[in-house]
N, C-alpha and C positions, 0 to 999 in steps of 0.2 A: 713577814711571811713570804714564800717563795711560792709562785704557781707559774708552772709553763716557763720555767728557767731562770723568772723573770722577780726579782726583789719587791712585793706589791707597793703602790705610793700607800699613806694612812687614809685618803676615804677610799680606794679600792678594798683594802683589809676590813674597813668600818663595812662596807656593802655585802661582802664576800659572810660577816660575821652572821650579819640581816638575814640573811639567804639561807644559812644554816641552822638558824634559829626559827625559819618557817616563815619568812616576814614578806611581805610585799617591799619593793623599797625603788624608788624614783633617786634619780642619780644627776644632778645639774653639775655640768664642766667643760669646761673651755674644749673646741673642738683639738683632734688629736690626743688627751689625755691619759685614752686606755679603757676607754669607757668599754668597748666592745669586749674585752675580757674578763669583765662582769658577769656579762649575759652570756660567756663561753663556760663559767663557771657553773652556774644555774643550769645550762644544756648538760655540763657534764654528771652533776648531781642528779639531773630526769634518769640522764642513761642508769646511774648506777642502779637506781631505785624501781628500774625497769618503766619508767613514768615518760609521757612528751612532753614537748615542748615547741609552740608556736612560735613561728619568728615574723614580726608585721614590720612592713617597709614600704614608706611612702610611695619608692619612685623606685622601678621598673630596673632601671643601673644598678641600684644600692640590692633586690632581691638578687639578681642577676650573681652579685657578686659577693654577695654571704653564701650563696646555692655552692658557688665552687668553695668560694674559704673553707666552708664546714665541710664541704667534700673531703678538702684534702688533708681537713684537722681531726673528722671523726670515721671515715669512711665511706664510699658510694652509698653502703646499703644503709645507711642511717640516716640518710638525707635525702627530702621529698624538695619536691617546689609547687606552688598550687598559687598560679597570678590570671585567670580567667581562658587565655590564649595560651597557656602550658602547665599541661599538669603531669609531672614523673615522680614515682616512688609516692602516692598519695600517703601510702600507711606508714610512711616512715617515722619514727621516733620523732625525727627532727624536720617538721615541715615548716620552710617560709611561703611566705602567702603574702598579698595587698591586705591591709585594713580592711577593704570592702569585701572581701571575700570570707574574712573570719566574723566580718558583722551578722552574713550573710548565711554562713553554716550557725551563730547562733541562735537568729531567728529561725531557723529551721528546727532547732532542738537536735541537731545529729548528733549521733552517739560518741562518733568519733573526736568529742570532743572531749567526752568521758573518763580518758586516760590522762587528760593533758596537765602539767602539775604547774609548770609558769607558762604565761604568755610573754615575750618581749615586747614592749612599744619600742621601739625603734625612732630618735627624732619623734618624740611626742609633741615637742611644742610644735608642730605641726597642726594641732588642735584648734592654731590661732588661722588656720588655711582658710578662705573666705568660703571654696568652692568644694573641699572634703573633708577640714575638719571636724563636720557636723556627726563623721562615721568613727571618727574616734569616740568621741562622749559615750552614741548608740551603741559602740561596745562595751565599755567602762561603766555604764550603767546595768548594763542585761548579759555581761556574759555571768557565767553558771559561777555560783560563789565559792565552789570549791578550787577555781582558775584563781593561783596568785602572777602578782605581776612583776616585771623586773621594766622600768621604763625609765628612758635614756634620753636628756634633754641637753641642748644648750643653755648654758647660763641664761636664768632669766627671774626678773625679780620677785614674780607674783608666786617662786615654784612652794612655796611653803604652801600657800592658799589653795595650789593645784592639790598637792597632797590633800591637804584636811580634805575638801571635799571628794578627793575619791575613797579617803578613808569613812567619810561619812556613809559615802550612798553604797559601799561594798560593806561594811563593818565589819572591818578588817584593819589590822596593825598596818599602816607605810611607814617604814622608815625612809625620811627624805637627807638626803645628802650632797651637800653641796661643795664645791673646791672649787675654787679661784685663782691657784696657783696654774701655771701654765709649765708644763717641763723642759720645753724651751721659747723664750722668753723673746717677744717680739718687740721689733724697731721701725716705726712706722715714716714716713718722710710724705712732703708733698713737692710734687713735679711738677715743673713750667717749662717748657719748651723753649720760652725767652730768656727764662730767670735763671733757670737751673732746678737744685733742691732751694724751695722755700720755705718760710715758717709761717704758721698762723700771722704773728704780728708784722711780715711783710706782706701777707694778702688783705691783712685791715689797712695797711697803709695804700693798695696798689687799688683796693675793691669800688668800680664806679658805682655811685647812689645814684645817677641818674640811667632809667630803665632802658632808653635808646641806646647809654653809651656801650653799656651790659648786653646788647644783641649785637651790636657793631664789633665786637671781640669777639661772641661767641661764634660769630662765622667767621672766625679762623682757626676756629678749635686744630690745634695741631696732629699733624699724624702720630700713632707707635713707634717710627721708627729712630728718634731720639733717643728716648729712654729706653728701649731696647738693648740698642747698642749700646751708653750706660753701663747698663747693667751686666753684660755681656764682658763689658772689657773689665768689670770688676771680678768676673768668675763666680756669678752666685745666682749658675742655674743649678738644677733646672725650674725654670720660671713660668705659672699659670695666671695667664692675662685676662683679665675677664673682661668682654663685652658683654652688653645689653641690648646686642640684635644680629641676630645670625649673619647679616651679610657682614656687618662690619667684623665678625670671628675672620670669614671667609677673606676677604678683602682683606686683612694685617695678616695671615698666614700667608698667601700671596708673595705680600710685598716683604718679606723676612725669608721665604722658600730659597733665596740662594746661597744662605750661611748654611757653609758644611760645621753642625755643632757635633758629628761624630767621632772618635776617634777610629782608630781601620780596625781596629778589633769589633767596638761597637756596632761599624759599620756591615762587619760581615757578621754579626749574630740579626744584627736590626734586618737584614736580606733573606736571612734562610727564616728567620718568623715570621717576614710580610709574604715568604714563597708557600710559608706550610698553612698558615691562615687563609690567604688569597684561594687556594686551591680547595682548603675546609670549606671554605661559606660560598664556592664557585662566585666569586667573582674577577674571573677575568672575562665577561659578560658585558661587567659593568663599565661603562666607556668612559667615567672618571677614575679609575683603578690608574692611568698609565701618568695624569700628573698629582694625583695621590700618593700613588708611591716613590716620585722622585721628593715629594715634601717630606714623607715619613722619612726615608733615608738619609735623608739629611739632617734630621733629627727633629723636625718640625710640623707639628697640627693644627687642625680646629678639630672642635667638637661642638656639636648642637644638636636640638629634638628634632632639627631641618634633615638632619642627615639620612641616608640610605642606612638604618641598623648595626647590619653586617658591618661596615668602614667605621661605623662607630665603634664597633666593638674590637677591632683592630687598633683602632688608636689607643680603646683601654688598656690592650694587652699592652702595646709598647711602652706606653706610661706607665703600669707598673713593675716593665723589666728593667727603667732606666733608660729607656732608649728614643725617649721626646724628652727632646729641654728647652721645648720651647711651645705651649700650649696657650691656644687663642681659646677661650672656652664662655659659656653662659653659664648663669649661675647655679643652674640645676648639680653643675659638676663640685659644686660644695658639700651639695646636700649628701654626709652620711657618708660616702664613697671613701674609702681611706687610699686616698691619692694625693699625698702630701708633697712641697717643693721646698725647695727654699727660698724663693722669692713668689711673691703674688705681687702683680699691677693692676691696678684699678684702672680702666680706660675713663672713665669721668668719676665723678658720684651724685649724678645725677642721670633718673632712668623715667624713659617714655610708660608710663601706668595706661598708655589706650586714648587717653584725653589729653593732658600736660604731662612736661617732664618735672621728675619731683626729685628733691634728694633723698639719699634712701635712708631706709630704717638704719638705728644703732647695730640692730639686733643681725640684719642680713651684711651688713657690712662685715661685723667680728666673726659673722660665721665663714664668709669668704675670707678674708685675712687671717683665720685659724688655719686655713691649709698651708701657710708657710711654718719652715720650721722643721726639720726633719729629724727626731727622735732620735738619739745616738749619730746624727750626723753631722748636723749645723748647729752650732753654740749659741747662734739667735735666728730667727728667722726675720727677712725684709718682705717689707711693704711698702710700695709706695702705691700714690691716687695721683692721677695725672689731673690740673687742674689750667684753668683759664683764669690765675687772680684777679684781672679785672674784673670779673661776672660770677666769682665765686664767694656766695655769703657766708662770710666769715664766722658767724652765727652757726651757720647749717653743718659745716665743716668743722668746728669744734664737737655741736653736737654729734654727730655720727663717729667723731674720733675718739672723745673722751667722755661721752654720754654713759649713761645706766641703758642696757639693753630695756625695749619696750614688753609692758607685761603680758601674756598669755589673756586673751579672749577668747568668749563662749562664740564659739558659730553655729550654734544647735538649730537645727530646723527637720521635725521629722519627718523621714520621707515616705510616701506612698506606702510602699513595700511595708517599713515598719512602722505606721499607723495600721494597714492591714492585718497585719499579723497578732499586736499586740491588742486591736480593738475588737479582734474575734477572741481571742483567751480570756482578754479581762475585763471586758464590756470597760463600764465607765472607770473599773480599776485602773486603766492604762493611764489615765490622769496622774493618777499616782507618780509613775513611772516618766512619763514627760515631765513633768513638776520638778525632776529632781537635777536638770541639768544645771553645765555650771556657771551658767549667767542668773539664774534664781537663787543660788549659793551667795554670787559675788554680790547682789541685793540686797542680801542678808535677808529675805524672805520667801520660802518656796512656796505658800501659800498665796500670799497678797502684793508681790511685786509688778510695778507695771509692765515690766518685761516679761512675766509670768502671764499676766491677763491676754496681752498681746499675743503671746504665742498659743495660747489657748485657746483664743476667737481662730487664728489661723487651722488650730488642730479640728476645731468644731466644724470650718466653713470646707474642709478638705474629706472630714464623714459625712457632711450633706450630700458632697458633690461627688462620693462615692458610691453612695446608697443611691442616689438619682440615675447614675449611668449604669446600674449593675451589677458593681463591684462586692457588697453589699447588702444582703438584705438585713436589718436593722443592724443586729451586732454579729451577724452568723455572715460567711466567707460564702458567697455564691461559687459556680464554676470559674465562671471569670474572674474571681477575685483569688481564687485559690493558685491560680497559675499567672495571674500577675503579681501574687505575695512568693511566686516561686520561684520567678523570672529574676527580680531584685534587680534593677538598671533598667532603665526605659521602657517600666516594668507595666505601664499603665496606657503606653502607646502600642506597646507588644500584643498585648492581651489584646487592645479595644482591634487592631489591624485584624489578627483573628479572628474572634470574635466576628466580626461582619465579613467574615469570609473574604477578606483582601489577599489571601493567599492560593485562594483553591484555581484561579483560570492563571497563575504568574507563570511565565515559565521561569525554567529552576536557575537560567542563567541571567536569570533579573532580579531574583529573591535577594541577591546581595545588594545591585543598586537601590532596592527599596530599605533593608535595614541600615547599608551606608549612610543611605541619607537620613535615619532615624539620629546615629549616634555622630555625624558630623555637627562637630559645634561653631558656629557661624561666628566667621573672623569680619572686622570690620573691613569696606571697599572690595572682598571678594562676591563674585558672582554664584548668588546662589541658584540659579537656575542652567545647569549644568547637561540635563537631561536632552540633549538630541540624541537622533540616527535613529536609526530602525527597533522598533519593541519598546518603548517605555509609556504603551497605552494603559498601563496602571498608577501610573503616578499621579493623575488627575483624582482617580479614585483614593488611593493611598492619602495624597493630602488634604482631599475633603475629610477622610474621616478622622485625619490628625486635628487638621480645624476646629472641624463639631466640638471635639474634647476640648480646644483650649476657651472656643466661644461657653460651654458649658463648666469648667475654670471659673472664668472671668463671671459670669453671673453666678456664684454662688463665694463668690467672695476671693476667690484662691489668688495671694498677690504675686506669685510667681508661676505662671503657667508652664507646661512643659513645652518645650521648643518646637518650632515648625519645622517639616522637613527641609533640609540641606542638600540639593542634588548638586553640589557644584563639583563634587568627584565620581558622578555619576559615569562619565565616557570611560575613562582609565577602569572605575573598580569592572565595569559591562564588558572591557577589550579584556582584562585580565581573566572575568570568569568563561568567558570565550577561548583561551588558549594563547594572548596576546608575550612575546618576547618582553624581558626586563626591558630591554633597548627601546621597545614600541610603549612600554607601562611609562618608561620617564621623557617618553619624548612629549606627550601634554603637558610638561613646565613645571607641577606641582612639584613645591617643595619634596624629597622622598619620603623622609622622614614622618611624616603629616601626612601623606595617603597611604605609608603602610603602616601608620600606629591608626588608622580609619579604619580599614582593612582587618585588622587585629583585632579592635573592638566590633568588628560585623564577626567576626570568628567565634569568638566569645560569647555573644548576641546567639548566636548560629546554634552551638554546641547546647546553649542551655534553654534553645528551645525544642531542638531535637529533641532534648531528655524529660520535657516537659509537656510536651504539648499530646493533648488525651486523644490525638487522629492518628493512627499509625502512617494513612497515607500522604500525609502534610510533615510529620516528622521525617518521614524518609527523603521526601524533595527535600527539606533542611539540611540531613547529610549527603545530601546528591550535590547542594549548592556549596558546604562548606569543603568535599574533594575537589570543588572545582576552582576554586581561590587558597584554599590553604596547602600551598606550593611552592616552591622557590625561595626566595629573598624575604617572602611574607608569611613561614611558616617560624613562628618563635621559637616551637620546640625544636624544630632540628637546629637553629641555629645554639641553642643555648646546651643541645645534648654532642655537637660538635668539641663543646670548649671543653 
């Protein structure tokens, strides 16, 4: 079968058949495969049938850049985007969105969801996320039965099990399909800076069992710039390096910034894109723009979540014009993004998790080493993992190289928003509906599992402690409960702040340092107490009543309470809704990256309370406070209705 020019492989023809035949159908394959012309086939069949289509995407990059793909594959006017901090073309045929946002329109019952004939899950094994895969399930269980699904995973073993259960609790046909065949075929190596290319059975021979001797090596973990060069003199860029902590991206981009890897034709297309971009996103503002661009120009980045957006999103452009061959990147830049190389380097394989460092999954490694390999370009794609043999368990290292990907787990935990919503419709029916997630499935009992009981006492001990504050009255939706089931995200500190009139004396250019500090999530060794200079005599008040709520939590059983206020970007986000310069916002040190995805979700926070909240005079300082930050370098949509 031919579609889009292109000769289908045999399970795209199988999925494409699914599809037409009216099927739901889950699709597991090695990354790069072609999976996305799947779900382009399904978008095309909505359009004929005059029908939408959903498009759900984990991470913020990967919406960003389906929003332009299907721009330029179906047309402007067909194509919406809706991710909290930007919403264009809402009514389009073809709208992507965050997961949490399409959880968020079904808990609501919109209409607009009425037309929709597939959803994509995009990166579904996602599910396995410790921190949002609980909003996949809460779709997969309660979106409207007439939504089929087209859902797009990495290989993973438990995907049969995935299927039946969402076949079960939608009753509904999945055809699941799996492929294993990769289209072009990888060549994995390991690196020693002493050794050279080594094998497994000279790291078992080299590997110290004694634990002192294994620390005394690893502080001299070698630099990038061996196997760079390597690599480099074999001609098999262009090459994406992954580190596992933004300085060390920043720090190997650095010390590689002097190879000119362009050639002058290169070099003059790679100059008029960083002149017409630089100029799009105004940044020549920005006071790293001048040795950013001599890195760019020479054919060499980082990328990380640290970064100022904007320069991020310049470096995506030139990675996918060809014009970086040589990318330092974290591992976010695997996820989903079709940004494929022909060499990937692994800087260790071994990664700091917060506490210790641990070797990584099967499953994140093959999904980072799927990006080599370039389709119609490279006959095989390289890999190698840079390692320390003497302190490298030879054990760990087989496993992550030749291991079975790790299986998909239930992360269900329901939240506030949707016990709210579902315990005012269906009183004690809502049991029902919890019951049915997929860790009571993988139990084999939705009734009498102990993972079932447990999450049950937790569902019980969070309608006490709703009914006690307000939220609540027995099974019926108070005032308060109805605009925290509306709010959906920090939806029960929103409310309670209101609710006790924390908003009515703030002035309008502190409303953001107060929700800032609602949605900042507390990194370990940074200072959360952030709040000096003139005006933050609400904060005292703000966090008492955040308090009440987590003390009143913790006595009614609730094991995860909602988070304490976070003021440690209090000064920057108070100078910026003051009128403060990009140059004055990044001169307090913070990462960029990290005070304006903060910033973003106060935006977000902001917008959907404006449209929510029953005061007209508290709604309007909301949009007094959101003209007064959503500006510059921290407005998404301009940045994304630029590209």
């Amino acid at each position: 079968m031919e579609y889009l020019g292109f000769s289908l492989d045999p399970f795209q023809e199988q999925a494409v058949s699914a599809i037409d035949q009216g099927h739901s159908v889950i699709v597991a394959a090695p990354t790069g495969c072609g999976k996305t012309l799947i779900a382009e086939y399904a978008i095309e069949l909505c359009l004929r049938q005059g029908r939408r289509t959903v498009y759900t995407a984990p991470i913020k990059t990967l919406s960003n850049q389906k929003y332009r793909d299907f721009r330029a594959r179906f047309g402007d006017a067909a194509v919406g985007i809706h991710t909290g901090d930007v919403t264009i073309n809402p009514e389009a045929p073809i709208l992507i969105m965050t997961t949490e946002i399409f959880r968020n329109m079904i808990l609501e019952k919109t209409s607009r969801l009425d037309n929709v004939l597939f959803t994509v899950f995009d990166e579904i094994h996602y599910l396995d996320d410790p921190e949002r895969g609980t909003v996949w399930e809460e779709c997969i269980i309660l979106a409207p039965r007439h939504i089929q699904f087209v859902c797009l995973s990495a290989t993973v073993p438990n995907i049969h099990e995935l299927s039946a259960w969402m076949e079960m609790v939608r009753d509904v046909r999945f055809v699941t399909i799996v492929e294993e065949h990769r289209p072009v075929p990888l060549q994995h190596y390991l690196y020693s800076a002493r050794h050279g290319t080594i094998t497994l059975q000279g790291i078992r021979r080299l590997y110290r069992k004694n634990e002192h001797d294994r620390k005394r090596f690893l502080r001299m973990k070698p630099s990038s710039k061996k196997i760079v060069l390597s690599v480099l003199q074999m001609g098999r860029e262009p090459i994406l390096y992954f580190c596992f902590n933004r300085r060390a991206c920043e720090r190997n981009a650095d010390m590689h910034a002097g190879h000119n890897l362009l050639d002058p034709q290169e070099q003059q297309a790679s100059r008029e894109l960083i002149d017409t971009l630089v100029a799009q996103y105004h940044l020549d503002e920005y006071e790293r723009t001048g040795p950013l661009r001599m890195m760019w120009e020479a054919g060499c980045a980082f990328h990380h979540a640290g970064m100022l957006p904007a320069a991020k999103e310049v470096v995506e452009r030139l990675f996918t014009r060809g014009l970086i061959k040589l990318l330092f990147c974290t591992e976010t830049f695997a996820l989903g993004v079709n940004m494929p190389a022909c060499t990937v380097i692994f800087d260790e394989l071994e990664k700091f998790n917060g506490v210790e460092f641990k070797f990584l999954m099967t499953r994140n490694y093959n999904q980072m080493a799927g990006r080599a390999g370039r389709r119609g370009m490279d006959p095989v794609g390289y890999v190698y993992a840079q390692v320390v043999p003497e302190a490298a368990d030879p054990k760990e290292i087989e496993r992550i190289q030749t291991g079975r990907n790790e299986e998909i787990r239930s992360r269900f935990i329901a939240s506030y928003s949707t016990i709210l919503t579902l315990y005012s419709q269906f009183g004690e029916g809502a049991f029902d509906l919890f019951r049915k997630c997929l860790r009571n499935y993988r139990n084999g009992n939705f009734e009498m599992s102990k993972a079932y009981r447990k999450e049950e006492v937790q569902i019980r001990n969070r309608i006490a402690f709703l009914q006690a504050v307000g939220f609540l009255d027995g099974d019926k939706l108070t005032d308060k409960g109805r605009l925290a089931a509306a709010v959906n995200g920090y939806e029960i500190q929103a409310a309670q702040l209101y609710y006790t009139r924390a908003f009515d004396d703030l002035p309008v250019d502190q409303i953001p340092v107060v929700l800032g500090a609602l949605v900042t999530e507390e990194r370990r060794g940074r200072n959360r107490d952030g709040a000096h200079g003139p005006g933050f005599k609400i904060r005292a008040d703000a966090e008492k009543v955040i308090n009440d709520l987590r003390r009143k939590e913790m006595k009614f059983g609730v094991a995860a309470p909602v988070r304490a206020l976070d003021y440690a970007f209090a000064a920057p986000i108070y100078s910026w809704a003051r009128g403060c310069t990009l140059a004055d916002l990044l001169s307090y040190g913070f990462p960029e990256g990290a005070l304006i995805r903060v910033m973003r979700m106060t935006i977000q926070l902001l917008r959907t309370l404006r449209d929510r909240l029953p005061d007209p005079v508290i709604a309007e300082r909301m949009d007094q406070a959101l003209e007064l930050i959503n500006r510059g370098v921290v407005d998404a949509q301009a940045e994304l209705e630029v590209g």
